[in-house]
N, C-alpha and C positions, 0 to 999 in steps of 0.2 A: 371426592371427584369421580369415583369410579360409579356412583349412584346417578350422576348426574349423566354422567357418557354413557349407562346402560338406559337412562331416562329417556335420553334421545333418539336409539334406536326403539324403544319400547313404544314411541309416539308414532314414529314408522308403523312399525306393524300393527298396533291398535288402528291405527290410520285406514290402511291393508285392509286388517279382517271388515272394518265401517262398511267401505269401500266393494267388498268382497272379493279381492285379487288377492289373497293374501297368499294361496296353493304358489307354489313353482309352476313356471313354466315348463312344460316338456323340453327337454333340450336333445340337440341332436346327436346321435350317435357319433363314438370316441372319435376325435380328428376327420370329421364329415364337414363338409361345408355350414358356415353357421349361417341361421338366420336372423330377422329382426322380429322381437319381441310381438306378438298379434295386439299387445297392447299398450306399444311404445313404441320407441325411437333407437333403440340398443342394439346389437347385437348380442346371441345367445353362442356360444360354443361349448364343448367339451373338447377337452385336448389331453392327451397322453404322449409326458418327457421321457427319455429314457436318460441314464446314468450315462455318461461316455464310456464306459465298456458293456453296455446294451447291446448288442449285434444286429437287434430287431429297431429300436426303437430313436429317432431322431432326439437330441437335445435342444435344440433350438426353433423359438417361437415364433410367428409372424403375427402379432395382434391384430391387424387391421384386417386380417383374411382367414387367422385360424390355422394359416400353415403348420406344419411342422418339419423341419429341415433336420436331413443324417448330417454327421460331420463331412462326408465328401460330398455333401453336393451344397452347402451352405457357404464356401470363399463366392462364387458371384452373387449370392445372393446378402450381402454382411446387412446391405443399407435395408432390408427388409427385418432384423432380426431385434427380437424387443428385449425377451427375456433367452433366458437360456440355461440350464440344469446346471449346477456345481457340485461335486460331492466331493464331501469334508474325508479327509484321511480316516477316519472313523465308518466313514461309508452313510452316514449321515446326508439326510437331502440339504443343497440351498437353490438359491435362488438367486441370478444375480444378470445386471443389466450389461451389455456388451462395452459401454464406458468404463467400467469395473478395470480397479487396476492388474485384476487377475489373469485378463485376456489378453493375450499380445499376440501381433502379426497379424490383424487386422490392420484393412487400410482404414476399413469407416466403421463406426460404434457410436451407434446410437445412445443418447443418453436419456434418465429417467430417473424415477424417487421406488423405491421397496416399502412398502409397510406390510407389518404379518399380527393379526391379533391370535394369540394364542388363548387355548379352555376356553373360547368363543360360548358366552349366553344362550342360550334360548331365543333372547328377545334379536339380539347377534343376528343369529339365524332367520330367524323370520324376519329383520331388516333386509337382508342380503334375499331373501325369497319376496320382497316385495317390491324390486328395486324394477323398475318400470321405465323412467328415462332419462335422457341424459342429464337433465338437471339435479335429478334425483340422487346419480350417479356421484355428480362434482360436488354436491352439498354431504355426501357421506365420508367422498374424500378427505375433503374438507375440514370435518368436523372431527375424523379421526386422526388427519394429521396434528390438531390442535388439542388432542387427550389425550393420544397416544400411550406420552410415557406416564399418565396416572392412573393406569388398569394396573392390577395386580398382577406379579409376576413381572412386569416388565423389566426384558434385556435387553437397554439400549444397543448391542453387538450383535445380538440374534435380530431384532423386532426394528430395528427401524427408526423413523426415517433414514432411509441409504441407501446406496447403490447396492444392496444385498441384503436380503435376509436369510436366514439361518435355521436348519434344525426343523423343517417342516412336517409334518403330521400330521395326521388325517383327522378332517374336522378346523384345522387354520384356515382363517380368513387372508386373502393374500391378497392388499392394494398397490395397484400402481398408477404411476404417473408421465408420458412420452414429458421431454424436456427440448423435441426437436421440432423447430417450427414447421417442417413437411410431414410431421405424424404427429397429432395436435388428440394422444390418446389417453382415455383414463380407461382403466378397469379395476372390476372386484370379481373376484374367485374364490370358491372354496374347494379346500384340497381334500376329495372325495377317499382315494385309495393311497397307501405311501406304501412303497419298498424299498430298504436301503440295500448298502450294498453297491460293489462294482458293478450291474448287473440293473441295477433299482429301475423303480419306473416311479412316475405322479402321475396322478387323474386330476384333473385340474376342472372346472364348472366356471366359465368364466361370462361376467357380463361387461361387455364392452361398449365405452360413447365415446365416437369421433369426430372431430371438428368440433372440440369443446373453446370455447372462447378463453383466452385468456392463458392458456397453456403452450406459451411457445416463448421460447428462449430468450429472444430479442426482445431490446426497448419499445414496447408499442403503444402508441398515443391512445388513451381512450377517448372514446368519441363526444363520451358527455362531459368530458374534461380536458384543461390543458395541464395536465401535470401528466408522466406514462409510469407504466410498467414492467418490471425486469424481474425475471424467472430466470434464472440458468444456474452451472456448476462448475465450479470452480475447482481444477487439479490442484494440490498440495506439490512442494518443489520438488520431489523427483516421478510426480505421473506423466508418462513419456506420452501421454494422448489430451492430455486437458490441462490447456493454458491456468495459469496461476496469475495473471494480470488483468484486472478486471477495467476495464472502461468503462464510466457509466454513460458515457455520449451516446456510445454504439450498444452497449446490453452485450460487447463482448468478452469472454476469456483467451488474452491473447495469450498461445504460445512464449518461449521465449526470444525467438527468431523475430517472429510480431514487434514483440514489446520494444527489441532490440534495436528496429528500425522503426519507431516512431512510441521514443517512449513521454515523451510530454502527451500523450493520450491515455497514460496508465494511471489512474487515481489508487489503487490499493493492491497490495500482494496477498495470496493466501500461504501461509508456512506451519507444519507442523512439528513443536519441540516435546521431545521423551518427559517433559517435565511441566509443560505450560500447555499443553495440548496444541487447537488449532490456533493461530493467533491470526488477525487481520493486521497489516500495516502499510500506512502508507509510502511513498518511495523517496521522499523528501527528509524523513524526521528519521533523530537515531535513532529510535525503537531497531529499525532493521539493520543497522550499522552492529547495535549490539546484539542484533539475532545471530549474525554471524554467516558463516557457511555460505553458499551458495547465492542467499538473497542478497545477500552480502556486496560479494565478489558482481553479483550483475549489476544491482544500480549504481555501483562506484562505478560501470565503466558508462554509464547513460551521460550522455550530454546535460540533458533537462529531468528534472526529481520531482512530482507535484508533491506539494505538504497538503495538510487537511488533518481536521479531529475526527476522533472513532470513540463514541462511548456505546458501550455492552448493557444493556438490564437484563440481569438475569431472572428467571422465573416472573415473566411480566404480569401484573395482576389483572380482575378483566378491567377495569378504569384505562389503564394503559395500553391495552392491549384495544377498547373500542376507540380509543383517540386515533388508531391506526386505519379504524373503520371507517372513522366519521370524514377521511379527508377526502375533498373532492376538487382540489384547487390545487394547483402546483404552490401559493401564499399558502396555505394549510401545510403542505409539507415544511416550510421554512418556522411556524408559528409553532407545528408537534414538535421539531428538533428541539427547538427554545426553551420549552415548556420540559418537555423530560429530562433536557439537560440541568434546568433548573433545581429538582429534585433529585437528579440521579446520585447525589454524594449523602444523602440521608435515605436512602434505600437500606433496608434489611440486610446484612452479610456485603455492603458496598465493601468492593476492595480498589483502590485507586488503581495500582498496579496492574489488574486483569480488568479492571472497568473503565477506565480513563475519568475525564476526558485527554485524550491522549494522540498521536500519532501509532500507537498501539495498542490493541488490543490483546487480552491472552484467555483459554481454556475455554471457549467458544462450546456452548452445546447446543441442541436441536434445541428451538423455540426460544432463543434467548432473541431481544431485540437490538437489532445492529442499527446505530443512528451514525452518519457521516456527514460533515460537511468540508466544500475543498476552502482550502484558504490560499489556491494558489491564482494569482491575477488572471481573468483572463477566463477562468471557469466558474462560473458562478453554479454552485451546484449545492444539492441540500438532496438526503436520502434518508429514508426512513423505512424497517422491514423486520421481516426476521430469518433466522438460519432455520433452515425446514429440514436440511439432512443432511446426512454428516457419515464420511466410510472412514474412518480414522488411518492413521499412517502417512509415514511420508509419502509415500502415491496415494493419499487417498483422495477424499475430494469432498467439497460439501457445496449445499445447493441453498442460493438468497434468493427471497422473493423479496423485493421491495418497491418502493415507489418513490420514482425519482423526481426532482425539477431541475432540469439541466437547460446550463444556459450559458451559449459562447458571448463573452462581452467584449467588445474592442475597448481595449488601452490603450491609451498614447505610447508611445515605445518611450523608452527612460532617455532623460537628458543626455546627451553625449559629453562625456568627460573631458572639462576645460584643464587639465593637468598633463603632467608628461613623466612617466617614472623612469628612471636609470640607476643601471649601477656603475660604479666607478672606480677604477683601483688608482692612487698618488702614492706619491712616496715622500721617507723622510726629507729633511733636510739634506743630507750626505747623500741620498741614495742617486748613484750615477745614472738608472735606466730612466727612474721616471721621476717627470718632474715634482716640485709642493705649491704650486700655483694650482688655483681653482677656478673656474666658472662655473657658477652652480645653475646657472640657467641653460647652457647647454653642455656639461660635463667634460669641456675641454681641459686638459690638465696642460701647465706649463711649467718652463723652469728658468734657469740664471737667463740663459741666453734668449730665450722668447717673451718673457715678462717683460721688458719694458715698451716692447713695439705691441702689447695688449692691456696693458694697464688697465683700460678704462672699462674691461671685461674681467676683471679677476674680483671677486669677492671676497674669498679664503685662503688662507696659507697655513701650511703647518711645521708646527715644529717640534724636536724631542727632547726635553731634557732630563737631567739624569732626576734630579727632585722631583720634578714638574711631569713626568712624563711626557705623553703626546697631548700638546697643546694648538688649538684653532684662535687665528687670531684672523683681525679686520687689518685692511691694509692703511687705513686713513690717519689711526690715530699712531701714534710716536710709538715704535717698539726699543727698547732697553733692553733687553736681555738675550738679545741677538745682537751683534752689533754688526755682524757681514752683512747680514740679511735686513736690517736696517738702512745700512749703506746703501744696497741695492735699490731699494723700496724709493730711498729720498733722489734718486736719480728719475723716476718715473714722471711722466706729465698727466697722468689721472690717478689719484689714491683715495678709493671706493671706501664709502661709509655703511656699517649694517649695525643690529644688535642682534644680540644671540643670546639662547637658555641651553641649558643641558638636565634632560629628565639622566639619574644615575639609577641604577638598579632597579631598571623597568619591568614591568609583569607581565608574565604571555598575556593577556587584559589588554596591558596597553599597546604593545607589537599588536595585536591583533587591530587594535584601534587604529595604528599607522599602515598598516596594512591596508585597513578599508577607507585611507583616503582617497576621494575621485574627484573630487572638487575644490578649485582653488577659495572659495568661502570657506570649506571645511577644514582646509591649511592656516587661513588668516585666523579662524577661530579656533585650533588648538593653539596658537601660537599666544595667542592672548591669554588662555588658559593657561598655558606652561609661564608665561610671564607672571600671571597673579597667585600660581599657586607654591611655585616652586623654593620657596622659602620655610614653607610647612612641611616639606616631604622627610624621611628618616635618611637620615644622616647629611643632612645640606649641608655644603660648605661653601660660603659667597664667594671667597677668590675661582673654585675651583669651578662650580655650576652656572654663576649669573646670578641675575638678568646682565648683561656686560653689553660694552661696545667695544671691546676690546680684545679682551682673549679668555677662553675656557680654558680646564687644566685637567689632567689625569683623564682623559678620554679611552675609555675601553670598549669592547664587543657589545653589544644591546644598547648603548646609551644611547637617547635621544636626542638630535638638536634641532630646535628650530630657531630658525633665522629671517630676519626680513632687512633686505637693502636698503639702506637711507640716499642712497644715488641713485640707484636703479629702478625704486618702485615693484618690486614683487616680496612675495613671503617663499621660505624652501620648509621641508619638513626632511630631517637627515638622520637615516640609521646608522649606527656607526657597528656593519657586521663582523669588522675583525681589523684589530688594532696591533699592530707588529709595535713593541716596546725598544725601540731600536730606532736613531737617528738617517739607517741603512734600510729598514724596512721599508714594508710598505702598509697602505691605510685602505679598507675595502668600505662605501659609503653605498646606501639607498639613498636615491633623493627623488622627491618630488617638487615639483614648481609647474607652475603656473606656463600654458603655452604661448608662446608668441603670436 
């Protein structure tokens, strides 16, 4: 690969000498005003950083003009500042953009991409001495952001892609990238002089093209197409300056204040773990549940969570990597998703776990391709790109280029629930406070003295016995083994007909199932179920479970009952949350029924 990346700048400068521009340009004296190229479109500068214990010499850059800012007089000027010196406790040079999670107490910090090639070519060289215009400019960018890491020596931590690079020397090529839509900047430099040290300075030789198309943060339509494009950088969960909530509607990283108050706009988080690296996830799916921490704790307090799939290809080959080229349709973007996904689990080194297809991703590096699509109603969205650079750490950050096709779809709002849930506390037979008469249609409980002027409203009664435990009976049919409360019963002018089942030692599975009833179809059809299957279940016992029209027995905590009235015409679905074993107790029920 490294043959091939020296190949391309070697076509440069063969190019150059054909051409005969292949000499450098004169450029203008150290931090002088720069100019534009006599045979392009660029600007030319020279600029000299000083170390922040320089006395002499400013730290901070203004690309667009060549400035050079002291630390006191750089707070009103922050939104002008591009790059800016770092020096390593070694006294070692970097380099690093004001987004960087190094800087704090800024109000505004521009954001941007670092690349550094280090022991730079020949052919290197004379690329960067032939570099004439801004296209010329963005196709070097370019091309080195997509080889980067296959030159030799490469140190993803020193070199790049990231909000910094490291360890500068004279003789490095140093690229960058603006990420901010009102400085729409590339450049390429080479770093002439180096001195480390508290004290250091860089010589820097920089060529600059502004108003490059296609370099600015937001989702922006392209013209010859309806599908757009998203450049930006995304903070890790504790960069206190850059959102970790990515919208693809808007091409933004919301803060978490943002995200907080309107997070049905959040399709993905960005989180970095000591052991899985960067991970993508979306705010709906456990992935981030079992991420833990902080990502954690926020979307449990969101109202609304989008779900959506994330799959990673790592080291994408060029086949896959020109499908990303070839798209010119927002349908293309939905057909590459398809098509890579289709492959991606017979890829080389595929790991499910760090590749999906998933609601998470994990160990994210520069150049790997990120495909998302949302599966949440309402957003129809399909993404396709890759991670271009990456500052590792929990503040760190990493920056997507992709290409989206986002699309708001109206949905009907969902059915409104024909049910009605309550809970209910009765008591036993004995128990003086509360009555053992039931209405399970509206959760009236009654007792001796009220039951007979409601008869024709009771459906349930219960009773305790010492064999039998807590038993549910119907009031129609002839009870025996109560004989007061029989008494009672045949005094009444209406005695209510139902039949009933009892699920016994139900599965969080099926509570979960009772849980998620909303609909009186979806009560009639477990009830029918519980009718047909409940004779197969472990450990059934027909006096005590059903199918009955009469009475259930040994009723405890979890069991299920459903019931449907042969007078009244409706179905209930009944959890039985806690069963007092005791004629004196009391009996705590979920029900759901059908609303009037």
């Amino acid at each position: 690969m490294k043959k091939i990346f020296n190949h391309f700048w070697c076509t440069l400068a063969t190019l150059c000498l054909v051409l005969g521009a292949c000499k450098e340009d004169d450029l203008p004296e150290v931090n002088r005003e720069p100019f534009f190229s006599p045979n392009g479109d660029i600007a030319l500068m020279q600029v000299k950083l000083g170390a922040p214990g320089n006395p002499l010499e400013g730290g901070y850059l203004d690309l667009a003009t060549g400035t050079v800012y002291q630390e006191a007089a750089v707070g009103a000027q922050e939104g002008k500042v591009d790059l800016l010196y770092a020096k390593s406790s070694s006294g070692a040079v970097n380099l690093m953009v004001p987004a960087s999670a190094g800087l704090e107490g800024w109000d505004f910090r521009n954001r941007g991409t670092l690349m550094k090639l280090r022991s730079t070519s020949s052919e290197e060289l004379a690329m960067f001495n032939s570099l004439k215009t801004s296209g010329a400019l963005e196709t070097a960018y370019t091309t080195t952001q997509q080889t980067l890491a296959t030159r030799t020596g490469y140190v993803a931590e020193e070199d790049g892609p990231s909000d910094r690079v490291l360890n500068v020397v004279a003789g490095d090529l140093i690229l960058y990238k603006s990420l901010e839509e009102n400085r729409q900047i590339i450049a390429i430099g080479r770093a002439v002089t180096v001195s480390t040290g508290n004290s250091g300075a860089l010589i820097i030789d920089f060529k600059v093209a502004q108003n490059i198309k296609g370099a600015t943060p937001a989702v922006q339509p392209d013209p010859a197409t309806d599908y757009k494009k998203l450049e930006l950088m995304l903070g890790s969960q504790t960069n206190a300056y850059l959102g970790n909530n990515l919208d693809f509607f808007t091409g933004k990283a919301l803060v978490d204040a943002e995200a907080s108050a309107a997070p049905g706009s959040v399709d993905l988080l960005l989180a970095n773990s000591s052991t899985s690296g960067f991970n993508l996830m979306t705010p709906g799916g456990p992935g981030v549940i079992a991420f833990g921490g902080s990502s954690e704790t926020k979307v449990l307090g969101w109202g609304t969570r989008n779900n959506g799939e994330l799959i990673k290809l790592t080291s994408p080959t060029a086949q896959e990597l020109q499908l990303l080229t070839d798209i010119q349709t927002a349908s293309q973007i939905e057909t590459t998703y398809n098509a890579l996904k289709a492959t991606a689990a017979s890829r080389p080194n595929y790991n499910a776990t760090n590749d999906g297809a998933s609601d998470r991703i994990r160990s994210i590096e520069p150049g790997d391709l990120i495909l998302y699509k949302s599966l949440t109603p309402g957003r129809k969205i399909y993404a396709v790109g890759r991670a271009v650079n990456l500052a590792r750490g929990n503040a760190g950050s990493m920056v997507l280029q992709m290409k989206v096709s986002a699309e708001l779809v109206n949905v009907p709002p969902p059915p409104v629930s024909d049910i009605t849930t309550y809970q209910v506390t009765w008591g036993g037979q004995s128990n003086t406070s509360l009555g053992y008469f039931l209405d399970l249609k509206t959760g009236n409980v009654y007792n001796n003295t009220t039951s007979p002027a409601n008869a024709d409203k009771i459906d349930l009664f219960n009773a305790f016995g010492a064999t039998t435990g807590v038993n549910f009976y119907t009031p129609g049919v002839a009870q025996t083994a109560f004989g007061a409360i029989e008494t009672l019963i045949k005094t009444w002018p209406t005695r209510n007909n139902g039949n009933m089942v009892k699920l016994r030692n139900t599965t969080p599975e099926e509570r979960e199932a009772f849980d998620a009833l909303e609909f009186n179809q979806e009560i009639e059809a477990a009830y029918d179920q519980a009718q047909a299957s409940v004779t197969s279940r472990a450990g059934y016992v027909a006096l005590e479970d059903g199918p009955t029209n009469t009475r259930l027995r040994k009723l405890v905590a979890n069991d299920i009952v459903y019931f449907r009235s042969a007078s009244r015409n409706f179905t209930a679905a009944i959890l039985v949350q806690d069963a007092e074993q005791s004629s004196t107790g009391t009996i705590t029920l979920v029900v759901k029924v059908k609303k009037d």
